[in-house]
DRENRO-808689 format. One line per field, with one value per residue (C-alpha): x, y, z; residue in one letter; residue number from 1. Coordinates in steps of 0.2 Angstrom, whole numbers, plus 2048, in hexadecimal, padded with zeros to 3 digits. Example, Ala and Ser with C-alpha at 12.3 -4.5 7.8 and 13.67 -1.06 7.14 Angstrom:
! residues 2
c1: [83E; 844]
c2: [7EA; 7FB]
c3: [827; 824]
r: [A; S]
k: [1; 2]
END
This chain:
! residues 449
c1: [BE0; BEC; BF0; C03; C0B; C10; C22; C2E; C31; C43; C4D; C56; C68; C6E; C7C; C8F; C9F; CA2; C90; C93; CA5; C9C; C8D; C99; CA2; C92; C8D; C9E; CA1; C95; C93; C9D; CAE; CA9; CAB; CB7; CC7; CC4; CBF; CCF; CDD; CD5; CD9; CE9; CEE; CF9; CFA; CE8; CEF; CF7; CE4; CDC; CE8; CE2; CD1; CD4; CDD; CCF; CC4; CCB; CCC; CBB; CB9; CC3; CB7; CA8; CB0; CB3; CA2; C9B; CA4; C99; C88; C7D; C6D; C6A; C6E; C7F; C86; C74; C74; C87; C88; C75; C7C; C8C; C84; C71; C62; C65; C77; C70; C62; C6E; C7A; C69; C64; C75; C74; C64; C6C; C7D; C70; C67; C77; C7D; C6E; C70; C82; C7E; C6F; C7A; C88; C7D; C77; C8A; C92; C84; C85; C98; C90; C81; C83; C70; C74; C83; C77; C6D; C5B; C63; C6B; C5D; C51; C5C; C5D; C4B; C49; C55; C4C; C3C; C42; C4A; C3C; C2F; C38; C38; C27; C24; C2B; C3B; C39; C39; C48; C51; C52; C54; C64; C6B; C69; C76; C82; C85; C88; C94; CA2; CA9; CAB; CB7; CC1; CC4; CC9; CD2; CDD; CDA; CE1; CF1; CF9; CF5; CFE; D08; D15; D17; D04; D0B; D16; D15; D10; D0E; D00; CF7; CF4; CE1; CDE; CE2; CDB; CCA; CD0; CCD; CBF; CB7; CBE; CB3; CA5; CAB; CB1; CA3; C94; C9E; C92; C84; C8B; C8B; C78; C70; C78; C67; C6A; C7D; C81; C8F; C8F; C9A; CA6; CA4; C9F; CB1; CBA; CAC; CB0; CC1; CC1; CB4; CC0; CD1; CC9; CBF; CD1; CD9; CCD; CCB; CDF; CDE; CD1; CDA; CEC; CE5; CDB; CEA; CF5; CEA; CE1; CED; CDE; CD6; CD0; CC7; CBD; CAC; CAC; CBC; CB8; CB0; CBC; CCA; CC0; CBE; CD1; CD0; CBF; CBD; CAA; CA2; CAC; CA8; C94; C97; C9E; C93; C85; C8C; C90; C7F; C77; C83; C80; C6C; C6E; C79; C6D; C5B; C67; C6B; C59; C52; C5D; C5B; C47; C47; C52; C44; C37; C40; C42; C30; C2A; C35; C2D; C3E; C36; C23; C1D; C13; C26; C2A; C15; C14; C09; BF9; BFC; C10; C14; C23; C26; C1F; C21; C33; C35; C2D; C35; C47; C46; C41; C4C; C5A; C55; C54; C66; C6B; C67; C6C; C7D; C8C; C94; CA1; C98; C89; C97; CA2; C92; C8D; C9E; C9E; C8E; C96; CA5; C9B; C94; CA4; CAA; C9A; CA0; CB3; CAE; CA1; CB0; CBB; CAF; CA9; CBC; CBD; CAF; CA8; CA0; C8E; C8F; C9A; CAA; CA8; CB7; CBA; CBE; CCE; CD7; CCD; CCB; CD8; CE5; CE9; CD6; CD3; CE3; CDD; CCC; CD5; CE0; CD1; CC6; CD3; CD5; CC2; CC3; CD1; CC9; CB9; CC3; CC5; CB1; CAD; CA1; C92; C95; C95; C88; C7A; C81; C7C; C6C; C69; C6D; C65; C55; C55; C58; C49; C3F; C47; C43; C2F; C2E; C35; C29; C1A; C0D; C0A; C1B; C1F; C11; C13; C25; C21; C12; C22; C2D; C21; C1E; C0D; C08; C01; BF8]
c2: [136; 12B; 133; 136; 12C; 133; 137; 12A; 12E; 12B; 12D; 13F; 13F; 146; 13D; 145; 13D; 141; 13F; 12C; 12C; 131; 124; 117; 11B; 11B; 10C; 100; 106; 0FE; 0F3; 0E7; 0F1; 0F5; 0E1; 0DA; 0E1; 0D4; 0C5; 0C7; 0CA; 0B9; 0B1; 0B8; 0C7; 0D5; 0CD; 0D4; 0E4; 0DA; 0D2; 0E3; 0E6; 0D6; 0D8; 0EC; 0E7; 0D6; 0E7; 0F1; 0E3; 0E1; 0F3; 0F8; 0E6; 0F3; 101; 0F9; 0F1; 102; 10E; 102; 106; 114; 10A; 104; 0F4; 0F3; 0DF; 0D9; 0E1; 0DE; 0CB; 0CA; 0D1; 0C5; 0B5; 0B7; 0B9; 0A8; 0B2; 0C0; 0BA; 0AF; 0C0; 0C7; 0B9; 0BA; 0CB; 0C8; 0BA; 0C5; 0D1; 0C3; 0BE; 0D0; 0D7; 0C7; 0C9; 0DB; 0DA; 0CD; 0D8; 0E5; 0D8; 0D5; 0E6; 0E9; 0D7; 0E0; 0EE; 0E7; 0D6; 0D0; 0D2; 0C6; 0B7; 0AD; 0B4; 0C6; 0C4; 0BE; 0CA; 0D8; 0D0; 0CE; 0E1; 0E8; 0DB; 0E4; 0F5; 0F5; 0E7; 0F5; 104; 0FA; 0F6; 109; 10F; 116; 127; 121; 115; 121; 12D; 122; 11E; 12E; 12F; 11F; 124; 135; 12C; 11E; 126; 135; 12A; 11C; 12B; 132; 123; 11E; 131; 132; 11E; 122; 12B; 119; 10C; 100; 0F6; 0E7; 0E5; 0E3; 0D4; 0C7; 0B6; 0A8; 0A8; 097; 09E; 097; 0A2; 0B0; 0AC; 0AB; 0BD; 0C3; 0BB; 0C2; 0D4; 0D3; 0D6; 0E6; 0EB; 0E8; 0F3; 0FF; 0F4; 100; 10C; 103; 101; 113; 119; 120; 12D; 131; 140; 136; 126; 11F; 12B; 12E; 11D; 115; 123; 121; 110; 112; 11F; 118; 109; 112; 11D; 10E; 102; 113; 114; 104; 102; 10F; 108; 0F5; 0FE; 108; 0F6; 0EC; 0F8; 0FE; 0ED; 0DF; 0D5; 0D8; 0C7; 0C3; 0D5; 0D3; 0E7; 0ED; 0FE; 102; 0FB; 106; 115; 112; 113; 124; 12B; 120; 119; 128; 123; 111; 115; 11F; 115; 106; 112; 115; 102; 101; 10B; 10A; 0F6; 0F9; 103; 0F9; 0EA; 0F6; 0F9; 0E6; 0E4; 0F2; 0EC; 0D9; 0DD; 0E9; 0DD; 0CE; 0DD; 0E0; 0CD; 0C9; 0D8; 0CD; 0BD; 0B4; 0B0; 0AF; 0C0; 0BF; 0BF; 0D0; 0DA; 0EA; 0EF; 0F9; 106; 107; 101; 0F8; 0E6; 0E2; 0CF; 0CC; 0D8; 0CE; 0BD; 0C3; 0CC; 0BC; 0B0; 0BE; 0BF; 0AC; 0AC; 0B8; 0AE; 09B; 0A3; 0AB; 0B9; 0B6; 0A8; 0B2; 0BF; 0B2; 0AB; 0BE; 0C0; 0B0; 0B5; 0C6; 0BE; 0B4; 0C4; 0CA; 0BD; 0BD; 0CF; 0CB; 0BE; 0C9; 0D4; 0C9; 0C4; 0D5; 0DB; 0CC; 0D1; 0E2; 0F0; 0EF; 102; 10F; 10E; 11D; 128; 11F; 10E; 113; 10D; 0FD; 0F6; 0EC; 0E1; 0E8; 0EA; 0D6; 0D3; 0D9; 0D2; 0C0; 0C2; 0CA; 0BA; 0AD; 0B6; 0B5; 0A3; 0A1; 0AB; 0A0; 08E; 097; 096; 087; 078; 07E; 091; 087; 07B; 08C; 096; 088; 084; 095; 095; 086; 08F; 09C; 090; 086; 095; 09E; 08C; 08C; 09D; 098; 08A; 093; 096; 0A7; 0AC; 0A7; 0B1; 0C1; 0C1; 0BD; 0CE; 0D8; 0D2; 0D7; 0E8; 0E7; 0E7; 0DB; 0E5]
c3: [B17; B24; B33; B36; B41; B53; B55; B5D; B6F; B71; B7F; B82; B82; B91; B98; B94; B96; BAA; BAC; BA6; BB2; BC2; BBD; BBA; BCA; BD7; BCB; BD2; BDF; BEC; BFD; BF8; BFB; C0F; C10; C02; C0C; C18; C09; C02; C12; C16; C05; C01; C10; C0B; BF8; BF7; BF1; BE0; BDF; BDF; BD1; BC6; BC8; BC2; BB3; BAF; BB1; BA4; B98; B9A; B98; B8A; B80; B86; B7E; B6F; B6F; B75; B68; B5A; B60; B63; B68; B7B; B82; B88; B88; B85; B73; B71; B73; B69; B5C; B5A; B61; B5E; B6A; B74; B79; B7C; B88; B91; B93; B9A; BA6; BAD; BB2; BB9; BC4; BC7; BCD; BDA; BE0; BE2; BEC; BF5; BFA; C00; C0C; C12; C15; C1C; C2B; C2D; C2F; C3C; C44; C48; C4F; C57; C63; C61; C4D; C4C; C52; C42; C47; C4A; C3B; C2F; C37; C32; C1E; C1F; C25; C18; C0B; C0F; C0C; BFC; BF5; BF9; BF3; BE2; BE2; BE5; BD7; BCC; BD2; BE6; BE0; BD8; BE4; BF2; BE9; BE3; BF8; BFA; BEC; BF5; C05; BFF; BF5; BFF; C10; C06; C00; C12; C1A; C0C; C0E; C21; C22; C1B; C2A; C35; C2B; C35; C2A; C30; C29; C19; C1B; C0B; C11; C06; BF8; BF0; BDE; BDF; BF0; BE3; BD6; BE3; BEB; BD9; BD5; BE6; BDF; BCF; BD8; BE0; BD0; BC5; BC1; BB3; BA4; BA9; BA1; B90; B94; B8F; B7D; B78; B87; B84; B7B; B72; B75; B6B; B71; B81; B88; B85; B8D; B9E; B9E; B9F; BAD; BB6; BB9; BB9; BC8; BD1; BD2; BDA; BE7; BED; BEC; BFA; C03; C04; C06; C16; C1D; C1B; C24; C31; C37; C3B; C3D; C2C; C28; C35; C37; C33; C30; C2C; C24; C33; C3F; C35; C38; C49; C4D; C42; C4B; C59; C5E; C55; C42; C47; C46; C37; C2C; C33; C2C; C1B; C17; C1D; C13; C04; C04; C05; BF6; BED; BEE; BEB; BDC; BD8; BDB; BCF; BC1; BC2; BC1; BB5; BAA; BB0; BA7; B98; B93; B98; B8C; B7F; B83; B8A; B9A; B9F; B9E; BB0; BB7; BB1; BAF; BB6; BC5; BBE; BCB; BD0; BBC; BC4; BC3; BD3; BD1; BC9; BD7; BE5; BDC; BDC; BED; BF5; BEE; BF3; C05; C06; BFD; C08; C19; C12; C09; C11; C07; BFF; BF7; BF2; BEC; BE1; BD9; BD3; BCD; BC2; BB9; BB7; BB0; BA3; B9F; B9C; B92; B86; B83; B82; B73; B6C; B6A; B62; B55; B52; B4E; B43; B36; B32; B3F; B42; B43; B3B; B4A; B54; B58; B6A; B61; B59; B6C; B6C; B5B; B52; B56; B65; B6A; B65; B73; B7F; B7D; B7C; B89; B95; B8F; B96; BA5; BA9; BA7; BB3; BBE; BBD; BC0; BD5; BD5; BE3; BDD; BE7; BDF; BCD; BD2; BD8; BC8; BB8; BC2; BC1; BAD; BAA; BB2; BA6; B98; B9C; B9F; B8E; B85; B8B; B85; B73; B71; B77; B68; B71; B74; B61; B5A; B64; B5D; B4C; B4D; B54; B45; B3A; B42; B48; B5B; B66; B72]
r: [X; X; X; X; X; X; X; X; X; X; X; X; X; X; X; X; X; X; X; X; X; X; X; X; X; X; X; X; X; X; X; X; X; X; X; X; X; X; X; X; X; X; X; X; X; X; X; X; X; X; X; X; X; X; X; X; X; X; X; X; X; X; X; X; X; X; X; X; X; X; X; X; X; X; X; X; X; X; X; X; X; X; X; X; X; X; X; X; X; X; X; X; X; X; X; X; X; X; X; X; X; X; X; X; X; X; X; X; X; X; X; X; X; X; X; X; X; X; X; X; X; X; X; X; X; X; X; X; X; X; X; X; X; X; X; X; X; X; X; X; X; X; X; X; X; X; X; X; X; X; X; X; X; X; X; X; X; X; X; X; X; X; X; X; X; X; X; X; X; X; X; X; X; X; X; X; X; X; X; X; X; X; X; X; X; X; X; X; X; X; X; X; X; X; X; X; X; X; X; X; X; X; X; X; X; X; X; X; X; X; X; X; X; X; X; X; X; X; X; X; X; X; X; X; X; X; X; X; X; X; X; X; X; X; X; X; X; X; X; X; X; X; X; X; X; X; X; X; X; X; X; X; X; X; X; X; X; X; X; X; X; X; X; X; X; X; X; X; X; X; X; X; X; X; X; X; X; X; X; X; X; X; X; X; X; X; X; X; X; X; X; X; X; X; X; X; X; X; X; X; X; X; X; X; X; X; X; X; X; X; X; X; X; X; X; X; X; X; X; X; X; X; X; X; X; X; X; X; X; X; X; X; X; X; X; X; X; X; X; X; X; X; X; X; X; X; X; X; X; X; X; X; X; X; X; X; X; X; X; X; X; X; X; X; X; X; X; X; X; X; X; X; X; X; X; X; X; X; X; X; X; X; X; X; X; X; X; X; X; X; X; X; X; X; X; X; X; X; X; X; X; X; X; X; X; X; X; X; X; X; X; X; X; X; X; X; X; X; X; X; X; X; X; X; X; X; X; X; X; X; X; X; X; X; X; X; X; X; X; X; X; X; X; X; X; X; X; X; X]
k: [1; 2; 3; 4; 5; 6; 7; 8; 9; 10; 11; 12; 13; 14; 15; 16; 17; 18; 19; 20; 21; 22; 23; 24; 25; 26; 27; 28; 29; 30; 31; 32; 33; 34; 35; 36; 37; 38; 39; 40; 41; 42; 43; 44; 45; 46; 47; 48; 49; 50; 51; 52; 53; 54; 55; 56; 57; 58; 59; 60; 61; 62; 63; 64; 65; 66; 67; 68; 69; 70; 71; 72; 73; 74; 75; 76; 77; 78; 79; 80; 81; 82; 83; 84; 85; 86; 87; 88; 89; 90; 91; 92; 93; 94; 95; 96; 97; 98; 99; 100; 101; 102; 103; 104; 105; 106; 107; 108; 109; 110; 111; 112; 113; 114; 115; 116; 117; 118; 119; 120; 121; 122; 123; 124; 125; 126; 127; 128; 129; 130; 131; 132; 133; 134; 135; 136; 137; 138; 139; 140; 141; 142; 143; 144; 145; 146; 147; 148; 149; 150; 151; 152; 153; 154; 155; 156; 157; 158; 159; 160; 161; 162; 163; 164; 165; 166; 167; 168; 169; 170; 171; 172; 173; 174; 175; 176; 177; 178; 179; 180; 181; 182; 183; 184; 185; 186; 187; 188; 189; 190; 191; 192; 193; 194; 195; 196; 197; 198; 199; 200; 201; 202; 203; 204; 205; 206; 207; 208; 209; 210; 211; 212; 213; 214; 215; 216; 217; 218; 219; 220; 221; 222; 223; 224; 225; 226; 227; 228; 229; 230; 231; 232; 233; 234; 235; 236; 237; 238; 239; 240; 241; 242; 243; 244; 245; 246; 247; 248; 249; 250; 251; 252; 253; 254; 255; 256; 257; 258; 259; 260; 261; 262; 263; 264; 265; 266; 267; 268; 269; 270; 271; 272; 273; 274; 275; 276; 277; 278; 279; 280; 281; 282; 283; 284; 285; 286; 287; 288; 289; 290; 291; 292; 293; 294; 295; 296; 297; 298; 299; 300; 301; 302; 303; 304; 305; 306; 307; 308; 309; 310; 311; 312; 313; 314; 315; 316; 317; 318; 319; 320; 321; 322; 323; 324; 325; 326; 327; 328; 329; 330; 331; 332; 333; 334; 335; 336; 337; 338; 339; 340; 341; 342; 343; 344; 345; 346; 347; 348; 349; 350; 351; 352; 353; 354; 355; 356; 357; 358; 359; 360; 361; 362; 363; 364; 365; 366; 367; 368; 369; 370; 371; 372; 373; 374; 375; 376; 377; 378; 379; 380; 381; 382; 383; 384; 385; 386; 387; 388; 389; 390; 391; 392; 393; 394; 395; 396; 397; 398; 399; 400; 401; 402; 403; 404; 405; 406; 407; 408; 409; 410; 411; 412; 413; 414; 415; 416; 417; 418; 419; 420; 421; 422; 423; 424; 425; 426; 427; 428; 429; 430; 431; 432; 433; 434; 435; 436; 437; 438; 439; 440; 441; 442; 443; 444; 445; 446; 447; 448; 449]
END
């Protein structure tokens, strides 16, 4: 007499539809918005408002492609599974890859923000060994709190989204009674200068995919995951609206303030609101880039497990079972990026590999809505599906490509080497006899352990 099988464990569905919101919200909303005020008063000055604008609405075109992709599928895998399904597993790892080097760049871009904001604080800080011995120390911290283990990281991050949120919204309100009017002025804008200011501004805005990520722990997914979506980016463009509004009015100097957030509460609070919110960009970027960092290993794990990259690149640690040496790889290369690289260039190249990302899913869209569902259509599809649904996917794809004709030749030139990497490495994995057999046992349903 067989034995029965065990039960599948599946994951328990957990997550509601302002669960998803609030993670969606503490998911954008990050470092990068303690900095980007300054990016873009540089670029384009009071016209940084309409840019914030743009990049919202490039957002929801991207979001409402995820809601319609979203309201198909009640299995995991966000825009991996998406673009797999319409473009085959190459697509699908290259959509993967990306996120991992989205992720690089990301964490990157925030440790070096952190060393800035407290270079402005800190004289000794603002000098190039000051400054790298503070990315190195913040490097440190969040590479070992990953190595540790899922449960140190996320509690050590439930700890930053608490601290990061409720600040912006204070100064956002409190700022309003210090406008001056003449800081809203128009002067003269080059169309490419805004077209880079929106570019920057997708990589404050971006993060809301997560949420497409974890269907199997959604109570309805394809309900509730198009309508989070939505508000998640709805409720983000209002906040950072306030938050530019009150920089542009309150600090004449904006494009030259290396930490405007905390100069603006300064004038609100004086020295004290200064060193406060110093503290919270702080530690909101720290926690931005341990959450970079977690993602873009994790991501290094599953593909590993799949054999699309060398699986010594994503194993487990026998003790921590985390993936101590994606973890050491990618914290490394992103505290040497972070020293070499200035921010905004860091920042542009993580929003470009977030835009191809975008633009896999904006295609995947299309071609979905042409053919038949891959699922049954869930009740959330019915504002996303259609003619109307297949404009806006269009109209969102051509504005991604604008957006990436603003990115500068060295940007490009670290983004395709960065491709190409993943292609050669994807390639060897393809045309190893190892790789090819342990795929061909999984087809079949066997095991190879």
């Amino acid at each position: 007499m067989s034995a029965q099988a065990p039960p599948a464990i599946v994951p328990i569905r957990h997550l509601g539809r302002f669960r998803l919101v609030a993670v969606g919200i503490t998911s954008v909303i990050g470092g990068g918005i303690f900095i980007m005020p300054a990016e873009v008063a540089e670029l384009v000055g009071p016209a940084g408002i309409f840019a914030y604008v743009v990049a919202g609405l490039v957002a929801l075109g991207v979001g409402l492609a995820l809601a319609s992709l979203a309201s198909r599928y009640e299995t995991s895998g966000g825009p991996y599974l998406y673009v797999h399904r319409a473009f085959g597993e190459f697509a699908g790892f290259q959509v993967g890859w990306l996120f991992c080097l989205a992720r690089l760049t990301a964490m990157a871009s925030l440790v070096n923000g952190f060393a800035r904001y407290l270079g402005a604080l800190l004289p000794w800080a603002a000098d190039p060994p000051g400054r790298a011995a503070l990315i190195a120390a913040c490097s440190a911290l969040i590479i070992t709190i990953n190595m540790i283990g899922i449960r140190q990281t996320s509690g050590a991050t439930n700890l930053f989204a608490i601290a990061k949120v409720l600040p912006l919204v204070m100064l956002g309100v409190g700022g309003l009674f210090f406008l001056q009017a003449e800081s809203f002025t128009p002067v003269p804008v080059a169309p490419m200068s805004f077209l880079r200011a929106v570019l920057l501004l997708i990589f404050v805005f971006s993060g809301f995919e997560i949420l497409t990520v974890p269907a199997e722990e959604s109570l309805q997914p394809r309900r509730d995951m198009p309508f989070a979506l939505i508000a998640t980016i709805l409720t983000v463009c209002a906040i950072y609206l306030l938050v530019h509004t009150v920089a542009t009015g309150m600090l004449p100097g904006l494009a030259s303030d290396q930490a405007p957030l905390a100069t603006a509460a300064g004038i609100m609070a004086g020295s004290s609101g200064r060193y406060a919110m110093t503290a919270v960009a702080a530690t909101s970027m720290a926690g931005c880039a341990l959450i970079s960092l977690v993602g873009g290993t994790r991501l290094m794990y599953a593909m590993s497990s799949a054999r699309q990259i060398p699986r010594w690149m994503g194993s487990l640690h026998a003790a921590w079972r985390t993936p101590v040496r994606a973890t050491l790889l990618m914290g490394v290369i992103g505290t040497a990026l972070a020293i070499a690289s200035a921010y905004n260039t860091l920042a542009a190249i993580s929003s470009g590999t977030r835009l191809l990302v975008y633009l896999a899913c904006c295609l995947a869209c299309l071609r979905e809505s042409r053919g038949a569902w891959s699922e049954e259509p869930g009740p959330g599809s019915a504002a996303t599906a259609g003619a109307g649904g297949r404009i806006m996917a269009a109209l969102t794809a051509v504005a991604i490509v604008a957006l990436l004709c603003a990115l500068r030749r060295d940007e490009i030139i670290g983004g395709v080497s960065g491709i190409a990497l993943g292609t050669v490495l994807y390639s060897g994995m393809w045309l190893s006899t190892g790789a090819r057999r342990g795929r061909a046992v999984e087809a079949a349903g066997g095991t190879t352990q």
